[in-house]
N, C-alpha and C positions, 0 to 999 in steps of 0.2 A: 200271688203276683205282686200285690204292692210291698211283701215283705224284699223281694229281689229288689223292685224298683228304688226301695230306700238304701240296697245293699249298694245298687250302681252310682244311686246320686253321692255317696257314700266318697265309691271306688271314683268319681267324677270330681268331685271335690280338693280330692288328696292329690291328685294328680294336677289341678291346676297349682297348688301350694306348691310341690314340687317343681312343678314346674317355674314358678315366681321366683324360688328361690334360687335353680341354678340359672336364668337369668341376673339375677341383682350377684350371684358369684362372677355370673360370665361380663359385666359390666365394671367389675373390681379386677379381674385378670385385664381387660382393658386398659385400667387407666394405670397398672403396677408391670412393672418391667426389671427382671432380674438381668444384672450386664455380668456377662461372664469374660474371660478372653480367649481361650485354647489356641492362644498364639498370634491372632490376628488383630488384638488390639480392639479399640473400641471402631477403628475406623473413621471418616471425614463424619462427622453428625454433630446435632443441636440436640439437648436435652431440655424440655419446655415445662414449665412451671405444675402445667395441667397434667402430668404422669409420679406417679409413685418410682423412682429409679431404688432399686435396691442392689448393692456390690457385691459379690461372692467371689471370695477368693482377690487376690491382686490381678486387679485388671489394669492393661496398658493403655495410649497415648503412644501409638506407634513412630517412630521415624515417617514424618513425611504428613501425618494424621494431624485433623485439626478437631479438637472437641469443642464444643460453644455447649456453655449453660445459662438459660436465660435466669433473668432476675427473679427471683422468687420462688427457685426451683429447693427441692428439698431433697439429699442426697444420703440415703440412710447404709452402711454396711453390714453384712452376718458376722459374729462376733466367730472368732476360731483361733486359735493358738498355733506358734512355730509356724511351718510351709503354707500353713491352712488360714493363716491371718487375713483380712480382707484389707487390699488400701485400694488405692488411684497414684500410677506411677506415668508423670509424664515422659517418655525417656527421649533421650538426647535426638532434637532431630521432630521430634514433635512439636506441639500447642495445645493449650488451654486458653481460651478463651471465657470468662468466669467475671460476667459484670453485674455485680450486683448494684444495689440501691440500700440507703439510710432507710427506704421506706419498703423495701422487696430484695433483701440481702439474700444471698445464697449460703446455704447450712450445708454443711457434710456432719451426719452424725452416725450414731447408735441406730441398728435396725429395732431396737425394743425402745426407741425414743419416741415419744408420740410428741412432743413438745408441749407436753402440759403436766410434766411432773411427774411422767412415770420415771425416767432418770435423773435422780442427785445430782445434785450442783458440784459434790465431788466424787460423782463415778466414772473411774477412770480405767483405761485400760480394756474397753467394749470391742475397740474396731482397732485397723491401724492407723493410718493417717493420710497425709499426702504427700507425695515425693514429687518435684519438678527437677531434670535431670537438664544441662546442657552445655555447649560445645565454648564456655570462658573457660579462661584460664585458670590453672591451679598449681600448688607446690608438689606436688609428686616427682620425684624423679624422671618417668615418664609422662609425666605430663596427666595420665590420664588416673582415674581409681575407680574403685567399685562401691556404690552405695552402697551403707550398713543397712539391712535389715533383710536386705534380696539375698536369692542364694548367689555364691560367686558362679555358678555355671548358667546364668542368665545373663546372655549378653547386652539385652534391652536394661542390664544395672549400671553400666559403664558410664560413667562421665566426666568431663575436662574435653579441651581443644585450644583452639590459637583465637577465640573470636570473638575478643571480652567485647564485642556490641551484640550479643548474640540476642535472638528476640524468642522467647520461649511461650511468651504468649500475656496477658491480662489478668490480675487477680484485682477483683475489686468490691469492697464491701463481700466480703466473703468469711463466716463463720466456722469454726472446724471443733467440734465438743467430743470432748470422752474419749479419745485414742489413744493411744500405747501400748498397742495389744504386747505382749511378752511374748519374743521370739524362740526362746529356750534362751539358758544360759543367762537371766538377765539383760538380756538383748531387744530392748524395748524400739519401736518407730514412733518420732518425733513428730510432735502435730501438723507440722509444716515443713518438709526437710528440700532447703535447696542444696543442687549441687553443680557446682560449675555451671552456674545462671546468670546472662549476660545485662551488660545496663541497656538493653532494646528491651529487654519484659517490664514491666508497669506492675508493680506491686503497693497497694495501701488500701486503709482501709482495711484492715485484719485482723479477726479476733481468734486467737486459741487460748480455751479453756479446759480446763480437767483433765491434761494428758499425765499417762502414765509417766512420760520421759520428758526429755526438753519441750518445752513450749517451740521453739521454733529453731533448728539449727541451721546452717548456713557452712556451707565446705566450699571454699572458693570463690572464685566469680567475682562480680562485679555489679550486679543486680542490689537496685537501691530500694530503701524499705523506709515507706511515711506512716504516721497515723496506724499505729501497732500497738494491740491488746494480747497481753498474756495471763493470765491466771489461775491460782489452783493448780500448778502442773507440779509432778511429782519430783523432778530433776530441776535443773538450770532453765529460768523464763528463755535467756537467749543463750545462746552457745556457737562461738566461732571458732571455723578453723581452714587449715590450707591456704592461706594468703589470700583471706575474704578483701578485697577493697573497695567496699560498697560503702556509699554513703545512708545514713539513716536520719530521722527526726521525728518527734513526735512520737515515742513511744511510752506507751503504759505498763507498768511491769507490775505483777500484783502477787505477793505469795500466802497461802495458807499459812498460820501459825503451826500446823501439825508435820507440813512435810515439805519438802523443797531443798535448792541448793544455794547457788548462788545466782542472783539476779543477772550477771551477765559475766561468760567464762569466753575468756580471746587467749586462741591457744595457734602456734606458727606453724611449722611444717613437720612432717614425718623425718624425713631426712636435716637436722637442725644446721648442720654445715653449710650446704649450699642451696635450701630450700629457699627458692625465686618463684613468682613475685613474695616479698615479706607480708604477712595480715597486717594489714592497716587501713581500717574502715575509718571513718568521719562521722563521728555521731553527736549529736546537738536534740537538747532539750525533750531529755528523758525525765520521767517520775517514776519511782520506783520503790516498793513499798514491801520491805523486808519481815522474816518470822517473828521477827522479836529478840531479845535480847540472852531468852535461853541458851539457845543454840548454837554452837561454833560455828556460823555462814557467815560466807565474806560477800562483803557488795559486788565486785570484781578480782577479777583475777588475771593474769598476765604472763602466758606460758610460752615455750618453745620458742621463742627469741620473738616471740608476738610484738605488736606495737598497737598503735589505736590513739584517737583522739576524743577524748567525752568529756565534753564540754555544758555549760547551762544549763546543766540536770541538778533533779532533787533527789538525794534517795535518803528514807527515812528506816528507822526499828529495824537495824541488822545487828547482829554482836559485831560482827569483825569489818574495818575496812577496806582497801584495797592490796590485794597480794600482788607482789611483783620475783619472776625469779630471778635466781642471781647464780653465776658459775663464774670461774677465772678460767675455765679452760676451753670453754665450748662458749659461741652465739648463744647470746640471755637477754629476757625482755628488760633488765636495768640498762643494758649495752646501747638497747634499741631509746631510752630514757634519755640515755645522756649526751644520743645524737639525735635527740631532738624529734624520734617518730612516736612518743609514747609520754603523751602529753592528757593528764586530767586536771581540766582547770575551770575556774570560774564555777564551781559548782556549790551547792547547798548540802550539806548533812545534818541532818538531827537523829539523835539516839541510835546513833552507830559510836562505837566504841569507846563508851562512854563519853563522848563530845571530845575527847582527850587528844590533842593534835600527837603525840607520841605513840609511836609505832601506827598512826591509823595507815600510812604506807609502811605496809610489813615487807621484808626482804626475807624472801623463801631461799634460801642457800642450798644446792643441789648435792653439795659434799661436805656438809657442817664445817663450814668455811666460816672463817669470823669475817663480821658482817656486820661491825659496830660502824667504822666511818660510813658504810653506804646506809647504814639507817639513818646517822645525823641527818645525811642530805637530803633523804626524802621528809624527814620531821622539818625540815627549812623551809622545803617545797611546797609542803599542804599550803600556808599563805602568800610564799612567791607568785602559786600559781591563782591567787583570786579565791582558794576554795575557804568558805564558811564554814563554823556551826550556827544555825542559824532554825528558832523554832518557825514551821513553816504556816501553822496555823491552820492546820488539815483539822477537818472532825472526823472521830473515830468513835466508835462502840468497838463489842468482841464480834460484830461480826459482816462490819461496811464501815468505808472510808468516804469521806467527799475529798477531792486533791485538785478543787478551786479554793482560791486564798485570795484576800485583797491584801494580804501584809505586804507593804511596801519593798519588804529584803525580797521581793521575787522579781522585783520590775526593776533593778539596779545592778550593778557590777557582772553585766555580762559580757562574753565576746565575740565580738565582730564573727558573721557568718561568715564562711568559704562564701567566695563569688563562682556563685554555680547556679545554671536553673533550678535546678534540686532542692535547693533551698527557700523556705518559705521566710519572708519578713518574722521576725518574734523575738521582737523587745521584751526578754521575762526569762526567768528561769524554770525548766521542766518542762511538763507537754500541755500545760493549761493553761489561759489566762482568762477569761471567764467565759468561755465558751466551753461548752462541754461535749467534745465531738464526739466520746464514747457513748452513744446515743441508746435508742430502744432495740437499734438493730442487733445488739449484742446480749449475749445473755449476762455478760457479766455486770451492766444495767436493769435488767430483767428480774434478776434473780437478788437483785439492793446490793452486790458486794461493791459494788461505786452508787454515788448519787451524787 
């Protein structure tokens, strides 16, 4: 008898263990939430701090849908390739609502990220990214296009319209690491990709790190960008196109020495003839911290009769400086140069092109067209227009920057901001003056590649 009784307290035992345990399981299925879409979107909801949110597959932000994610919330995606990639697509007609805080930012990362170092500071290409999708204006012929990375027979990929105040929603203080999943074909999604995003959304406050592809590209619109961190991304930190004419300021731009392209590529319309509105953003006081001097990267570049105005910025360690194209036969961003929309002035270089004012504005000829008078002019230009070589007094090792400087050449010879709300006061050249607003919220403080 007491042999059975020990057999039961035995069988008693095991069964309360079991039982403990799928408990303390069925308390982690509570606080962990897979969002899937099978067409309906995520729907009107809040995503709160106190849930594990995990993405599988491209889930939407329907037309009409409003998503809120509270401040400190953590957004992890399933890693998957081609159709099977996971992102967050707001599409045209939806919101994002996404306010984070300096002290409870909001992360989108890697589902194998635990935020303590199970994923590298350059592993990249885990998840796919974000896409915010909406109804401003763009250079297409019809007006409208299809977002790269969506299949084309997804009609929630569509974006452009007539309504450059469009309001898509809030990004703020909001992290995006490790995405660029590979679509096939080389076909990677950009850590942050707007598309036709109106000046009614609120974007700053923004770190992308570690993407497989562009840190953050931008196809149209009109949607203005403050307080911007890029780094470690595998392609171009920023990348425009489609007759983006957003204003920007305050961005940090940061490349690995091992991979990258060029700091910032402003490329015009599909159709080069009569592609309306022309790209021509307004951007002031950038720092931007290039491969090194191995490598054939340019600082900027200037395509498809593109224009732009970047102003007050520092950018330091690129081989190559600015490229500009040039045709005599077709709309060319020199064309756009010499009427005045494609203007880089007042700015700082050190150790880009050997500090050497000649050719640092290169003239890209589209038909091996000589192209000697049009390079005098731009060798003229580099000091016409205010721009330096000027060491900025940054500290570096091989593997963190600080890009706070007291040197006097950063708080002198700048230019007068656009008179715009948009605009922040900032007497100084680049995006720092000893304040360090790329704060602990970011990993790319986190991890020492700034301090």
């Amino acid at each position: 008898m007491a042999k059975f009784q020990h057999i039961a307290l035995i069988v008693l035992s095991l069964l309360f263990v079991f039982s403990g345990c799928r408990k303390s399981e069925f308390v982690l299925e509570e606080n962990e939430k897979v969002i899937n879409d099978n067409g309906l979107g995520t729907g009107t909801t809040t995503w709160t701090k106190d849930k594990e949110y995990i993405i599988e597959g491209k889930v939407y932000v329907n037309d009409g849908q409003v998503l809120t994610i509270e401040a400190g919330t953590v957004i992890r995606a399933r890693q998957g390739l081609g159709t099977s990639a996971s992102a967050l697509i707001v599409a045209r007609g939806g919101k994002i609502i996404a306010e984070g805080t300096a002290v409870e930012p909001i992360i989108f990362t890697a589902e194998s990220d635990d935020l303590e170092g199970s994923v590298g500071i350059n592993d990249r290409g885990l998840w796919g990214g974000l896409i915010i999708l909406g109804n401003a204006s763009i250079n297409t012929p019809t007006g409208e296009a299809h977002i790269e990375g969506i299949q084309p027979s997804e009609p929630r990929g569509i974006y452009g319209g007539n309504n450059d105040e469009d309001n898509s929603g809030v990004l703020r203080y909001v992290s995006i690491r490790h995405g660029g999943t590979d679509l096939g074909q080389g076909n990677e999604i950009n850590g942050l990709t707007l598309g036709g995003v109106g000046s009614g959304t609120t974007i700053n406050n923004i770190e992308v790190i570690a993407n497989a592809d562009d840190g953050i590209e931008v196809f149209g619109g009109t949607v203005n960008l403050k307080n911007i961190v890029v780094a470690n991304c595998g392609d171009d930190a920023m990348d425009i196109d489609l007759g983006y004419r957003g204003k920007g300021q305050f961005w940090c731009l940061i490349q690995n020495s091992n991979y990258g392209d060029k700091l910032i590529e402003i490329d015009g319309g599909e159709e080069i003839k009569t592609a309306r509105p022309y790209t021509a953003p307004s951007i002031y006081n950038v720092t931007g911290v290039g491969r090194g001097s191995v490598y054939s990267n340019k600082i900027i570049s200037f395509n498809d009769n593109a224009g732009s105005v970047i102003a007050n910025s520092v950018f330091i360690n690129q081989k190559e400086g600015v490229e500009i194209e040039y045709s005599s036969v077709r709309n060319n961003s020199f064309t756009q140069w010499k009427d005045g929309n494609l203007q880089v002035k007042n700015n700082i270089f050190y150790n880009v092109n050997g500090n050497q004012v000649e050719n640092f504005f290169s003239i890209y000829p589209l038909n091996n067209e000589d192209v000697t008078d049009e390079q005098l002019l731009m060798d003229s230009y580099f000091e016409e227009a205010g721009n330096r070589f000027v060491n900025p007094g940054f500290e570096q090792d091989e593997t963190s920057i600080t890009l706070i400087s007291d040197n006097p050449e950063l708080f002198t010879n700048f230019a007068p901001l656009p008179e715009h709300d948009f605009f922040e006061t900032a007497n100084y050249i680049g995006a720092f003056d000893d304040y360090n607003w790329v704060g602990e919220w970011t990993l790319t403080a986190q991890s020492g590649i700034l301090y």
